[in-house]
C-alpha positions as CSV (number, residue, x, y, z in Angstrom):
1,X,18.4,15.9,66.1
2,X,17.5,16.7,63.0
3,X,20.3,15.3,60.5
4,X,18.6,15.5,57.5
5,X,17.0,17.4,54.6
6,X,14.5,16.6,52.3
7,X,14.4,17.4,48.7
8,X,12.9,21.6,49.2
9,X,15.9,21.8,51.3
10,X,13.9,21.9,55.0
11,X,15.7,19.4,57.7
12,X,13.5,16.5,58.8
13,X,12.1,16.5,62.7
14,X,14.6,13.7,64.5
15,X,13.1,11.5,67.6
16,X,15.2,9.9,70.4
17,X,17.2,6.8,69.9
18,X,15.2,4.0,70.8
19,X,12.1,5.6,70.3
20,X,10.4,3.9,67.6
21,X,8.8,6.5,65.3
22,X,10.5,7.8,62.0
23,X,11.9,11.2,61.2
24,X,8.9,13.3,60.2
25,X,9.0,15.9,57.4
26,X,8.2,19.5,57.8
27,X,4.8,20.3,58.1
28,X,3.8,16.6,59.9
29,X,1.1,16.2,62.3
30,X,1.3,13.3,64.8
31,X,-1.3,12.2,66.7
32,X,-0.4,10.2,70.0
33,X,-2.9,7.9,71.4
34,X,-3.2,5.5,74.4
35,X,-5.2,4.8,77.9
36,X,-4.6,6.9,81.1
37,X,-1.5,5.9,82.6
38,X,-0.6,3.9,79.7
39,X,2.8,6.4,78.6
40,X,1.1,8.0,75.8
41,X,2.0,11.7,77.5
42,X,5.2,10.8,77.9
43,X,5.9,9.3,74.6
44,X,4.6,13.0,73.5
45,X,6.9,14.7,75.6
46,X,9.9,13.0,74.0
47,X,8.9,13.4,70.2
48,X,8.8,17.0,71.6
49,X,11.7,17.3,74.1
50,X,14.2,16.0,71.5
51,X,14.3,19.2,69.8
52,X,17.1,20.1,67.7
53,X,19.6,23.3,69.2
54,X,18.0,25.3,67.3
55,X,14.6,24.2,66.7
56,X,11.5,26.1,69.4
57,X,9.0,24.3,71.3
58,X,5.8,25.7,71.7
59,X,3.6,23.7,74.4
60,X,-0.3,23.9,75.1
61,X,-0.9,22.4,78.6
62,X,-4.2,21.7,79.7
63,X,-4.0,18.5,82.0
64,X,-1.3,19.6,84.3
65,X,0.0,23.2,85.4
66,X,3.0,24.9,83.5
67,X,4.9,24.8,86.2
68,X,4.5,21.0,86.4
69,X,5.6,20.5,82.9
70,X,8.3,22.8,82.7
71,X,9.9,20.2,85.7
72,X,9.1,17.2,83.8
73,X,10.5,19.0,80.8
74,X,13.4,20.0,83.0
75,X,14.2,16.1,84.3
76,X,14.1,14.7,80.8
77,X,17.2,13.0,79.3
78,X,16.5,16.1,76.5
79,X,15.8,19.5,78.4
80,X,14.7,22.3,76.6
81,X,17.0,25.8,76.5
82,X,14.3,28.2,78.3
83,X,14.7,31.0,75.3
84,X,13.8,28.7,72.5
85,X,10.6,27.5,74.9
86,X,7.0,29.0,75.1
87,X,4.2,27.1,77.7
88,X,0.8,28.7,77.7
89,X,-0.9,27.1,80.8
90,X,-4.5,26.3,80.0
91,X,-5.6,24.1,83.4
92,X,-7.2,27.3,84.9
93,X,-6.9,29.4,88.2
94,X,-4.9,27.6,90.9
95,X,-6.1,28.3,94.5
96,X,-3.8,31.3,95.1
97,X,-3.9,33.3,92.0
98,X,-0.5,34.3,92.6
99,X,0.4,31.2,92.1
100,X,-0.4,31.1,88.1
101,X,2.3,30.0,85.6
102,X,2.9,33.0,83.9
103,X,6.9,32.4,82.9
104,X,6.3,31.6,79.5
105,X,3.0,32.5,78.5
106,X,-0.2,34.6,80.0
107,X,-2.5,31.8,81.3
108,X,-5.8,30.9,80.6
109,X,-9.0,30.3,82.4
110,X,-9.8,27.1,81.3
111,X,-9.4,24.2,78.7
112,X,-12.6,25.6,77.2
113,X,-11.4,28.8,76.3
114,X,-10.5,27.9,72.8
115,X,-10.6,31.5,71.7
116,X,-8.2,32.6,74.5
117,X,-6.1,29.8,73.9
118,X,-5.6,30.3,70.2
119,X,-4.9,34.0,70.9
120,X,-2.4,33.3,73.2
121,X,-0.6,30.6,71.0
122,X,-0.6,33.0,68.3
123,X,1.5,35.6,70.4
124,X,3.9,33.1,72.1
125,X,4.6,31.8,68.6
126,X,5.3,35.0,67.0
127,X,7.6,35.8,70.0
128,X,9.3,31.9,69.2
129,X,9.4,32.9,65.8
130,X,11.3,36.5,66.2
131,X,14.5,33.6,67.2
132,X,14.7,32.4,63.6
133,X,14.6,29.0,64.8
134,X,14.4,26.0,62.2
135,X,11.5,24.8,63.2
136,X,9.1,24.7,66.0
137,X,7.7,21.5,67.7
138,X,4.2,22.2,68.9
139,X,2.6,20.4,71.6
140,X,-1.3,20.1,72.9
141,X,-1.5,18.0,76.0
142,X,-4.1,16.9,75.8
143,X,-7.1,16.8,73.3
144,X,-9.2,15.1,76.3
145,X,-9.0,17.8,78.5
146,X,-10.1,20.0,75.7
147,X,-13.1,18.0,74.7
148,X,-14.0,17.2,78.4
149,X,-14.3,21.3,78.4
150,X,-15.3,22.4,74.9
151,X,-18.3,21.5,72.4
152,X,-16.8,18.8,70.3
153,X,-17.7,21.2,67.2
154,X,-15.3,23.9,68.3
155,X,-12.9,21.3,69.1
156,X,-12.6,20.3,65.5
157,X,-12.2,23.3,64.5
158,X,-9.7,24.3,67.1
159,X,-7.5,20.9,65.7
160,X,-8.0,21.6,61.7
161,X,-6.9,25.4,62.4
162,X,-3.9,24.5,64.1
163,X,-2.9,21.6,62.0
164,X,-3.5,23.5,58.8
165,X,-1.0,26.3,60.3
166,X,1.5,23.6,61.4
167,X,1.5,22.6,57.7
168,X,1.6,25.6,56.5
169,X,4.6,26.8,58.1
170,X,6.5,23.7,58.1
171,X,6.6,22.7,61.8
172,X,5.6,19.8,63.7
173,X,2.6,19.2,65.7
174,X,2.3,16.6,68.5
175,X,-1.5,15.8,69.7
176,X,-2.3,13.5,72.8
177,X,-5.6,12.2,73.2
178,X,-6.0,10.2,76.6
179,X,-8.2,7.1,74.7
180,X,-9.8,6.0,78.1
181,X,-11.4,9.2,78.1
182,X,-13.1,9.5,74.4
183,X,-14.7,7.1,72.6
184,X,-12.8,5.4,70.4
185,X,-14.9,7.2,67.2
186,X,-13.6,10.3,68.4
187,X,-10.0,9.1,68.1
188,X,-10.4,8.2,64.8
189,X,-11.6,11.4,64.2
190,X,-9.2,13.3,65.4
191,X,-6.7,11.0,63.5
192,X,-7.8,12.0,60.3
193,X,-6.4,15.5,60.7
194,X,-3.0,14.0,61.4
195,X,-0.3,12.5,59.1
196,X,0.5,9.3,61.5
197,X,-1.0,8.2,64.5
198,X,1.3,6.7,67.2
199,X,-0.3,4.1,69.4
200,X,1.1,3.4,72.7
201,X,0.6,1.4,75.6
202,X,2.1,-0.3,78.8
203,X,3.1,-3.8,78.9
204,X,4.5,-5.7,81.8
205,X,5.4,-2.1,82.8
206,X,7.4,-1.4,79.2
207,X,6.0,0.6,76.8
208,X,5.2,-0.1,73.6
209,X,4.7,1.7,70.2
210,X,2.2,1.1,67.2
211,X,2.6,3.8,64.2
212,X,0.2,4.0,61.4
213,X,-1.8,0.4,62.1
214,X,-5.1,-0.4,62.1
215,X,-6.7,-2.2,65.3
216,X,-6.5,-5.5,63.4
217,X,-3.1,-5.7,62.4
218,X,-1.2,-3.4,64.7
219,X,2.2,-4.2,65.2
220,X,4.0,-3.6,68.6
221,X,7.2,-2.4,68.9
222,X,8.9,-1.6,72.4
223,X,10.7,1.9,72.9
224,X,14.3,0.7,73.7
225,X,15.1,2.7,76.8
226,X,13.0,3.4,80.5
227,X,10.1,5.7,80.4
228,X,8.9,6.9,83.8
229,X,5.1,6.8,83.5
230,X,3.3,9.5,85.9
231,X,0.0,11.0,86.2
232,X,-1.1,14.0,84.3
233,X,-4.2,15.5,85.4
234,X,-4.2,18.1,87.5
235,X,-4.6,17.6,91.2
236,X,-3.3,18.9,94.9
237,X,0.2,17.5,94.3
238,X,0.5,19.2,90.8
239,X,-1.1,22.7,90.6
């Protein structure tokens, strides 16, 4: 899904059909916003699920278990080959530590654990990277649970180090940050190390879509195909 090139000759990032956000160019950072329950995750999911054959996805999950989001991966309309995909799971130690998500990735401790976390990426990426893919979509899911964990300061830095690498090496990065959950200074904030900023929400239970607006002229656009909305923090019936 990525059909065509720019002018160095790199092939633009492709999104679903009906899915109202443009092709992004290598090295793009998207930040995807919206309230809990309000389809922002899964919006995220299929900017990042709709990977080209051989494009890699690279996936940092810290609101719901690995396991849980490699099936939600699994039942999308765009399932992602297992060899071109890397999950490090970030929630923490289930109850039965034989239990951890370790398929993809070591796990980590904790949302807070940025050091771990950026370790750990840096590994499963080089291990992505050994495929000689064409790109690699990288995911964090979500900001929130990082901040809710993690001094704002060294969340900053955490987002400006990955975003400068995503640019750098001509991926794409895909950020959620649950808005009910921050103030709404903070997502502005976070915007600002991001190329576009993709709004969504929930509407008479369809989802909608704002790109690149600001709060007083945003225009709504719905996504042209059924979404299923589900929770995504961790709890009894996920972990």
């Amino acid at each position: 899904m990525r059909p065509d090139s720019d002018e160095e000759g790199h092939a633009a990032y492709g999104f679903p059909p009906g899915l109202p956000v443009s092709q992004a160019a290598p090295g793009t950072n998207l930040l995807v916003s919206g309230p809990s329950g309000g389809g922002a995750h899964e919006v995220a999911l299929n900017l990042l699920a709709s990977a080209g054959r051989r494009e890699c996805v690279l996936l940092l999950s810290a609101d719901i278990s690995g396991r849980a989001l490699l099936q939600r991966l699994d039942d999308s309309p765009w399932p992602v080959t297992r060899s071109m995909l890397g999950i490090v799971d970030c929630t923490g130690t289930d109850d039965h530590e034989e239990e951890r998500f370790t398929t993809h990735g070591d796990p980590i401790d904790g949302p807070g654990d940025l050091a771990a976390i950026e370790i750990e990426f840096s590994l499963l990426y080089e291990k992505l990277a050994a495929r000689e893919p064409t790109g690699v979509r990288i995911g964090l899911l979500s900001l929130s649970s990082l901040l809710a964990d993690a001094p704002h300061r060294e969340v900053t830095r955490f987002v400006h180090l990955l975003t400068g690498r995503i640019i750098a090496t001509d991926d794409l990065g895909v950020f959620v940050v649950d808005s009910s959950r921050v103030a709404p200074g903070t997502v502005a904030a976070l915007s600002h190390f991001c190329d576009r900023h993709v709004r969504v929400r929930s509407d008479d239970d369809r989802l909608e879509i704002s790109v690149d607006a600001d709060s007083e002229s945003e225009s709504w656009t719905p996504v042209d195909y059924d979404v299923a909305v589900e929770e995504w923090l961790d709890g009894p019936a996920t972990r």
